[in-house]
CHARMM-style PDB file with segment names, atoms N, HN, CA, C and O in Angstrom:
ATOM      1  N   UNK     1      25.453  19.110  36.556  1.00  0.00      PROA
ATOM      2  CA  UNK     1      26.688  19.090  37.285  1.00  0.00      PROA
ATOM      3  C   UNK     1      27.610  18.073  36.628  1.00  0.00      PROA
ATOM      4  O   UNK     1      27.027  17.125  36.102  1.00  0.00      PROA
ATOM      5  N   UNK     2      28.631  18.084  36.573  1.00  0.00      PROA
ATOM      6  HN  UNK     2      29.105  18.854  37.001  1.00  0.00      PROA
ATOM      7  CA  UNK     2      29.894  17.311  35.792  1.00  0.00      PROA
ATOM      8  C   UNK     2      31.269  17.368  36.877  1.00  0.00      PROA
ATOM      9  O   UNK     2      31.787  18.465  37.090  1.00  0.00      PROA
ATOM     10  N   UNK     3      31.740  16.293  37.447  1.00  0.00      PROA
ATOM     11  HN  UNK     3      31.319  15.403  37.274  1.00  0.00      PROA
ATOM     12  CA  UNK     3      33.092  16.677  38.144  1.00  0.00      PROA
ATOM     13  C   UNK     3      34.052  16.054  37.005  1.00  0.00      PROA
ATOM     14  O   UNK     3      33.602  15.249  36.190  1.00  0.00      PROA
ATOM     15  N   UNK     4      35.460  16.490  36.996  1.00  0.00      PROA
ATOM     16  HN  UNK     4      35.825  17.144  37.658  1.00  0.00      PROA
ATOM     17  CA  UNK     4      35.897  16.596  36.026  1.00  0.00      PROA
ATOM     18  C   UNK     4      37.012  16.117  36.721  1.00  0.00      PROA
ATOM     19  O   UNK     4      37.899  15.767  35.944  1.00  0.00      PROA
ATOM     20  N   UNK     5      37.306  15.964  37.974  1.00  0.00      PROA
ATOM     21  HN  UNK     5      36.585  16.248  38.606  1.00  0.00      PROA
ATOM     22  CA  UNK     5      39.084  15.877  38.619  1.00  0.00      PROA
ATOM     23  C   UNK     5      38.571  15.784  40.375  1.00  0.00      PROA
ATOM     24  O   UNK     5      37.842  16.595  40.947  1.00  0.00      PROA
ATOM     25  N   UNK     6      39.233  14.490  40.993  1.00  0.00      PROA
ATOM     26  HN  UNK     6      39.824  13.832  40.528  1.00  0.00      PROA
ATOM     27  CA  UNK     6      39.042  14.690  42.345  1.00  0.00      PROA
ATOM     28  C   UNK     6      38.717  15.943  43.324  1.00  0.00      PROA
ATOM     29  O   UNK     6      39.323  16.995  43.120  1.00  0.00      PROA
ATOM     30  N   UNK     7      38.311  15.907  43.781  1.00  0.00      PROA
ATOM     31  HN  UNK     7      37.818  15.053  43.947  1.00  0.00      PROA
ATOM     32  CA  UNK     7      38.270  16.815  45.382  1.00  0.00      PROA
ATOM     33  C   UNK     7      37.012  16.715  46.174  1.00  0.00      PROA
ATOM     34  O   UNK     7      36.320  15.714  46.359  1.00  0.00      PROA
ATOM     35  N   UNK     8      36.811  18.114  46.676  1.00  0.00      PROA
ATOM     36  HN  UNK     8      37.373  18.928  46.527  1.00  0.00      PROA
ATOM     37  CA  UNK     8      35.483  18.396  47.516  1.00  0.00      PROA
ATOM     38  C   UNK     8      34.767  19.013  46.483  1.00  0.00      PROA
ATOM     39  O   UNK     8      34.963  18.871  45.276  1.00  0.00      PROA
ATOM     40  N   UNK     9      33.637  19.945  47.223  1.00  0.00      PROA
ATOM     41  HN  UNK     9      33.478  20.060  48.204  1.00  0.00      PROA
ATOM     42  CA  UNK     9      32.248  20.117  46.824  1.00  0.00      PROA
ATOM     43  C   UNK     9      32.782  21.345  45.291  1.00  0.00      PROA
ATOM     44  O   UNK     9      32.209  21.654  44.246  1.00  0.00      PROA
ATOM     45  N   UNK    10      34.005  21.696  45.853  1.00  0.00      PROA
ATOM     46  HN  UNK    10      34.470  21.445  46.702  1.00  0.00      PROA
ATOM     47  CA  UNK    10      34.304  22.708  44.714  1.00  0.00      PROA
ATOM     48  C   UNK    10      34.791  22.465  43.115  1.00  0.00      PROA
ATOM     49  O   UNK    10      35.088  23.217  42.187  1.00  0.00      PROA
ATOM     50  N   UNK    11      34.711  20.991  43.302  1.00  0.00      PROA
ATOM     51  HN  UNK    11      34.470  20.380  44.056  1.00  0.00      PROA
ATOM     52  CA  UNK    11      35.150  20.267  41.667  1.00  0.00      PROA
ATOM     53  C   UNK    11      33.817  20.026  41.100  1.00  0.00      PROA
ATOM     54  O   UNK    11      33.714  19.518  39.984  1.00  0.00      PROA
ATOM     55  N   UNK    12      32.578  20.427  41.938  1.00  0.00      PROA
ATOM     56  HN  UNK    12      32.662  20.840  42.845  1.00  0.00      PROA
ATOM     57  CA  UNK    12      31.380  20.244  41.030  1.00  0.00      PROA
ATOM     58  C   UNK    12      31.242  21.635  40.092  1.00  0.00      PROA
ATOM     59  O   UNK    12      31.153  22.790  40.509  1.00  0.00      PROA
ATOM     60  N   UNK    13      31.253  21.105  38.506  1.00  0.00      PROA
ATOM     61  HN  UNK    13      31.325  20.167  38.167  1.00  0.00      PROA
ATOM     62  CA  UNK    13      31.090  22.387  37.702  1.00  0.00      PROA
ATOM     63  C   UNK    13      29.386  22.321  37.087  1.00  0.00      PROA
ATOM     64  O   UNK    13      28.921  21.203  36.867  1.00  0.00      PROA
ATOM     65  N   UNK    14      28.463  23.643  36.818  1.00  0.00      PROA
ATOM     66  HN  UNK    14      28.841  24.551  36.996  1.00  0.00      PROA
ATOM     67  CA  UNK    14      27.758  23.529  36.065  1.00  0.00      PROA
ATOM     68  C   UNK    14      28.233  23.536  34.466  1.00  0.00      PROA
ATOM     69  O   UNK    14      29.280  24.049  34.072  1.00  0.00      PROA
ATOM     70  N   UNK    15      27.649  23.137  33.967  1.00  0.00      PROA
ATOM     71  HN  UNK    15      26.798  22.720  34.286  1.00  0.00      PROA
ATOM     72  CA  UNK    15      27.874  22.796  32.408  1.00  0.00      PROA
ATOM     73  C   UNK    15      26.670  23.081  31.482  1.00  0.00      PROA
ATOM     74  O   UNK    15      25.479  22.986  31.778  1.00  0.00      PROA
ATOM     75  N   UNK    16      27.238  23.463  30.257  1.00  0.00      PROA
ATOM     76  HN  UNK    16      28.206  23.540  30.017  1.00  0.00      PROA
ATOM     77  CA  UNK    16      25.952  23.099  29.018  1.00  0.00      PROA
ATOM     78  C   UNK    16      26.541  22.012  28.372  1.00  0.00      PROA
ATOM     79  O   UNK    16      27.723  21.678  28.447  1.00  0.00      PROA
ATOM     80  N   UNK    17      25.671  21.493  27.751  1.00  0.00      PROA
ATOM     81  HN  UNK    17      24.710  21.764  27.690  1.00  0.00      PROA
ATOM     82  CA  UNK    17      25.989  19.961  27.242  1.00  0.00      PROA
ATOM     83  C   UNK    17      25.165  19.893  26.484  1.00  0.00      PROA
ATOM     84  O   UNK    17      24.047  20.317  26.777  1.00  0.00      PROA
ATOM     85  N   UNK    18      25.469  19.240  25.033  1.00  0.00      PROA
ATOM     86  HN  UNK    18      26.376  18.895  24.795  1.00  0.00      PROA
ATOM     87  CA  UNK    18      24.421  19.563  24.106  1.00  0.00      PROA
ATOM     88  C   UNK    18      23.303  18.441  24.399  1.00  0.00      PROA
ATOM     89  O   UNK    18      23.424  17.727  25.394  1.00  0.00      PROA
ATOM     90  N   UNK    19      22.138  18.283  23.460  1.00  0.00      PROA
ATOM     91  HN  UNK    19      22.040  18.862  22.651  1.00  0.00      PROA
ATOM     92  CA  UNK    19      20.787  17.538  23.809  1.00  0.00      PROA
ATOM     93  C   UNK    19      21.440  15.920  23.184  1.00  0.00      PROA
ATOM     94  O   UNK    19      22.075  15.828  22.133  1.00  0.00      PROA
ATOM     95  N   UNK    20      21.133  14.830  24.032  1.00  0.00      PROA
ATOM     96  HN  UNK    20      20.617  14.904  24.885  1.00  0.00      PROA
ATOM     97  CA  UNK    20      21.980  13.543  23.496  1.00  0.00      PROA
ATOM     98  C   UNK    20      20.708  13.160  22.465  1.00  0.00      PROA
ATOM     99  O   UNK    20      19.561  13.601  22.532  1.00  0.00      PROA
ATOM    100  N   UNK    21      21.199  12.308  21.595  1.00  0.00      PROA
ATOM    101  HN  UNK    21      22.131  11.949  21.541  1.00  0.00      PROA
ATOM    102  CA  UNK    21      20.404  11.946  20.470  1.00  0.00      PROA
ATOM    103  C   UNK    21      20.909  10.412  20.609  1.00  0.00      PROA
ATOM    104  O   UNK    21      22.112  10.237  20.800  1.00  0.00      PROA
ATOM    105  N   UNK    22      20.024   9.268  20.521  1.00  0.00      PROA
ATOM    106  HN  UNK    22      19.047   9.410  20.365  1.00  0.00      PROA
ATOM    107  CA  UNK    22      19.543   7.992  21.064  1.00  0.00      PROA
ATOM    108  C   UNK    22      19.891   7.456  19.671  1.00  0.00      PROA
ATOM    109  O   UNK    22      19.202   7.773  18.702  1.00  0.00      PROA
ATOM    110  N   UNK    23      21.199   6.460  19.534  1.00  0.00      PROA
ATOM    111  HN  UNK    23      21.759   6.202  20.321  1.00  0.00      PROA
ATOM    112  CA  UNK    23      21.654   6.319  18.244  1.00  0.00      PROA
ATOM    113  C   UNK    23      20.216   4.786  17.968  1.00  0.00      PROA
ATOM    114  O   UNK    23      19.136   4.632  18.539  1.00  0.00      PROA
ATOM    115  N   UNK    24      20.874   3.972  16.910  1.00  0.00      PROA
ATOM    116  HN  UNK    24      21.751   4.098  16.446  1.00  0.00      PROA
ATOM    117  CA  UNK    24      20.066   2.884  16.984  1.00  0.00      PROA
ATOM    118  C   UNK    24      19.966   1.546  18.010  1.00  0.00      PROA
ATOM    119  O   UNK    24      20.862   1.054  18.695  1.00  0.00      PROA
ATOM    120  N   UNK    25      18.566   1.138  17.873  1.00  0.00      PROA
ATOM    121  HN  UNK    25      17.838   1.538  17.317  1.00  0.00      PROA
ATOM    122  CA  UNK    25      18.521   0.387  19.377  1.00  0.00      PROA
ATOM    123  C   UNK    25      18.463   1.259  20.289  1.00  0.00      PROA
ATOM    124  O   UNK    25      17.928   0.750  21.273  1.00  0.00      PROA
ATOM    125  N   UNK    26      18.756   2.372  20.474  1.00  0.00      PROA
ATOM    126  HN  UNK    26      19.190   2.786  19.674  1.00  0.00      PROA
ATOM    127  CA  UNK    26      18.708   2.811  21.784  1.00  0.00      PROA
ATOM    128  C   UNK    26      17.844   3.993  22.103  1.00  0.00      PROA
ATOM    129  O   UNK    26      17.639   4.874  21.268  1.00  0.00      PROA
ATOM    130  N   UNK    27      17.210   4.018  23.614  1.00  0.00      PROA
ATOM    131  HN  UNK    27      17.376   3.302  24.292  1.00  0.00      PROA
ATOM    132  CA  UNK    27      16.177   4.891  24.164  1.00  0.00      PROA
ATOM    133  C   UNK    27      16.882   5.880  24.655  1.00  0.00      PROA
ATOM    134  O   UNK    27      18.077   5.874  24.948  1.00  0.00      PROA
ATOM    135  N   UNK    28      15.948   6.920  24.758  1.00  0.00      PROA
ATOM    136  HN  UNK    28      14.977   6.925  24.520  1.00  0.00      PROA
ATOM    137  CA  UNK    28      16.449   8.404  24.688  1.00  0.00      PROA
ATOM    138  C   UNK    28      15.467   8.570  26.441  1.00  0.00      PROA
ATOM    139  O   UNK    28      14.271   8.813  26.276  1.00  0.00      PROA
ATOM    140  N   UNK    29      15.817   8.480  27.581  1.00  0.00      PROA
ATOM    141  HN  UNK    29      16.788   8.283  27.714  1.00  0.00      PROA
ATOM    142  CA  UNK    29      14.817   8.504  29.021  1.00  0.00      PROA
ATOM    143  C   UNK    29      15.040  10.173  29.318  1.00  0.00      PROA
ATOM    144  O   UNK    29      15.980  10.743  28.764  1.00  0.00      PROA
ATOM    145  N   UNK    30      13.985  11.031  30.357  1.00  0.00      PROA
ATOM    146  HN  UNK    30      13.221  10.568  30.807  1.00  0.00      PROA
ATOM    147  CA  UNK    30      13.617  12.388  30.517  1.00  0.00      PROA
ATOM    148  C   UNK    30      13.916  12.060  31.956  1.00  0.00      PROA
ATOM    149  O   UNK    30      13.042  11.459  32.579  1.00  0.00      PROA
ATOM    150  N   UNK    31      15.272  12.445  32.687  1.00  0.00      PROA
ATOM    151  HN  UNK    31      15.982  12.934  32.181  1.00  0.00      PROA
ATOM    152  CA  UNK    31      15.504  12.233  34.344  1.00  0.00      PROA
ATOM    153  C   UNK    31      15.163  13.609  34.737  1.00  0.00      PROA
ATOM    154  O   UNK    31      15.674  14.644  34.307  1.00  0.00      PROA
ATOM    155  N   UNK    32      14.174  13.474  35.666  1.00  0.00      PROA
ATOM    156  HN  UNK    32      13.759  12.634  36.016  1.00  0.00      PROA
ATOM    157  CA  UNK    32      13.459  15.013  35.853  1.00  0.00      PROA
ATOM    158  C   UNK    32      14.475  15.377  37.243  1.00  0.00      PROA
ATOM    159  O   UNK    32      14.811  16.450  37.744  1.00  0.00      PROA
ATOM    160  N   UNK    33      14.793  13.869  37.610  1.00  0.00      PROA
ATOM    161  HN  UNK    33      14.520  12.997  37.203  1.00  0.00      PROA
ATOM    162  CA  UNK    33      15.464  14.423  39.411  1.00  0.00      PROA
ATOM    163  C   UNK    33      16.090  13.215  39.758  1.00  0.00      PROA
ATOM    164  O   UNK    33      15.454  12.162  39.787  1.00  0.00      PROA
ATOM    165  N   UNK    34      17.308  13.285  40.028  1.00  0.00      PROA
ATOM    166  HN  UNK    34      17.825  14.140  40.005  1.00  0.00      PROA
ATOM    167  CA  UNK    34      18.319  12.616  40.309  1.00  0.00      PROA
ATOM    168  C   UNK    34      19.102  12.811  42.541  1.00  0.00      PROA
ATOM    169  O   UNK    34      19.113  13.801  43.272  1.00  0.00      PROA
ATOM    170  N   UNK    35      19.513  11.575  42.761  1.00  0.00      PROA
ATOM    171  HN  UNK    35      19.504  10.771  42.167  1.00  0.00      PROA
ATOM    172  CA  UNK    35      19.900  11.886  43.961  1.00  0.00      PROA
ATOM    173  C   UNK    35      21.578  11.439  44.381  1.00  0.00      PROA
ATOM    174  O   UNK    35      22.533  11.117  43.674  1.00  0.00      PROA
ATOM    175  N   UNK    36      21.477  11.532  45.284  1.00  0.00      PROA
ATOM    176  HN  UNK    36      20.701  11.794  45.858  1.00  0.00      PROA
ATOM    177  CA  UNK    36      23.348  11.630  45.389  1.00  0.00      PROA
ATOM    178  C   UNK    36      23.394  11.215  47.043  1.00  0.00      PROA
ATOM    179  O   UNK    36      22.757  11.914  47.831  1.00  0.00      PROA
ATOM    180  N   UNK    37      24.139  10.103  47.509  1.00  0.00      PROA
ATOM    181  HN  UNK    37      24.656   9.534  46.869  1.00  0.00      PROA
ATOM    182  CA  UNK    37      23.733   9.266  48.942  1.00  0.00      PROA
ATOM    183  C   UNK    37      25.037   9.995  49.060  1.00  0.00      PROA
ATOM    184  O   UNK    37      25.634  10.966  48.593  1.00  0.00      PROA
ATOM    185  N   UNK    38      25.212   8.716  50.204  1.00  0.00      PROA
ATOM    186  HN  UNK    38      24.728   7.928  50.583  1.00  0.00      PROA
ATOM    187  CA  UNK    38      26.428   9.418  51.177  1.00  0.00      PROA
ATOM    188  C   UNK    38      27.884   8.411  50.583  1.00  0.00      PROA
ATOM    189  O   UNK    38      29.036   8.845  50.604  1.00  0.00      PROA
ATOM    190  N   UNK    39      27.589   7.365  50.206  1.00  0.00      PROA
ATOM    191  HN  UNK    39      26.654   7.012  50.189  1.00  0.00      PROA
ATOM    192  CA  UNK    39      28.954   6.699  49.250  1.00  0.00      PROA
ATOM    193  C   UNK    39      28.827   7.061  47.984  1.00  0.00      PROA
ATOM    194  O   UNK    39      29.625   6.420  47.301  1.00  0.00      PROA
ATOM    195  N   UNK    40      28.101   7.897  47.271  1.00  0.00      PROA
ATOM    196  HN  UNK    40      27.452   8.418  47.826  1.00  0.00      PROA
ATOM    197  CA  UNK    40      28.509   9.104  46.217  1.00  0.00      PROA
ATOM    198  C   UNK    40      29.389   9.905  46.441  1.00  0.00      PROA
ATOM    199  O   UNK    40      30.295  10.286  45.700  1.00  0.00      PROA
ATOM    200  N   UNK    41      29.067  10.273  47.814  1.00  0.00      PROA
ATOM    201  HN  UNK    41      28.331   9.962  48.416  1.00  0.00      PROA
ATOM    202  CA  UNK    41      30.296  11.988  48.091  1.00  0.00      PROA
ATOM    203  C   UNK    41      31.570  11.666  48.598  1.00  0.00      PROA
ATOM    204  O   UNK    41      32.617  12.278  48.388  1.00  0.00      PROA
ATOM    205  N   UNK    42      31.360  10.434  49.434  1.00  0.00      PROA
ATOM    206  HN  UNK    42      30.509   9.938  49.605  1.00  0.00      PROA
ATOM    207  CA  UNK    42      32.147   9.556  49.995  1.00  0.00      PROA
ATOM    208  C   UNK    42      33.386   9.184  48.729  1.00  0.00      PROA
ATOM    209  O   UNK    42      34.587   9.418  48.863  1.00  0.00      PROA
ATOM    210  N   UNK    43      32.839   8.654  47.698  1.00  0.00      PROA
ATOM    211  HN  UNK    43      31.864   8.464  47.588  1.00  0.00      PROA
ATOM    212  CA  UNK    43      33.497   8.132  46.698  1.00  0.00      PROA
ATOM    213  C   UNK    43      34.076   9.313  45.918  1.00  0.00      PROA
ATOM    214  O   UNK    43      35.042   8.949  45.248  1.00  0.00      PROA
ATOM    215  N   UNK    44      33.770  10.698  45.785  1.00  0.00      PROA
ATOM    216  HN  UNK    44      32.985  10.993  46.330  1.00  0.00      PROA
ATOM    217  CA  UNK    44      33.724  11.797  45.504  1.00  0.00      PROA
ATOM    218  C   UNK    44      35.184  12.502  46.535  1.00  0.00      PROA
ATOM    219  O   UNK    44      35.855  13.399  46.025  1.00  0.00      PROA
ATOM    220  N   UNK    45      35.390  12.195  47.376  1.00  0.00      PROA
ATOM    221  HN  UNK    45      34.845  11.466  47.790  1.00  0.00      PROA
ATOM    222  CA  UNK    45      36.443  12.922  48.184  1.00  0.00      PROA
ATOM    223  C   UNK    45      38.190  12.175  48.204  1.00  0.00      PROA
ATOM    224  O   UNK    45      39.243  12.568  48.706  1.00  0.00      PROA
ATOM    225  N   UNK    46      37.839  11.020  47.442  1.00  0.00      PROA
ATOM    226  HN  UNK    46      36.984  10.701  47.034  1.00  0.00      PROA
ATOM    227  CA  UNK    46      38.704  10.136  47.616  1.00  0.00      PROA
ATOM    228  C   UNK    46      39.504  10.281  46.881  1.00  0.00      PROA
ATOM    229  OT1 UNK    46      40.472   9.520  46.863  1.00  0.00      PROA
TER     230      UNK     46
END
């Protein structure tokens, strides 16, 4: 999911996005599941 421009639930777009590659120094992490509270959506409508 990617929002791209204020609003409600309808500015959430699915997306392809290519695979990120972990430049130097840096770790490449596998987020299997992510969550979204209520001052996410909150912050999301504003």
């Amino acid at each position: 999911m990617q929002i791209t421009r204020f609003g409600g639930p309808e500015v959430l777009d699915v997306v392809d996005v290519p695979e990120p590659v972990p430049g130097d120094g840096q770790r490449l992490f596998d987020v299997s599941a992510a969550g979204v509270d209520f001052a996410d959506s909150h912050h999301l409508l504003l």
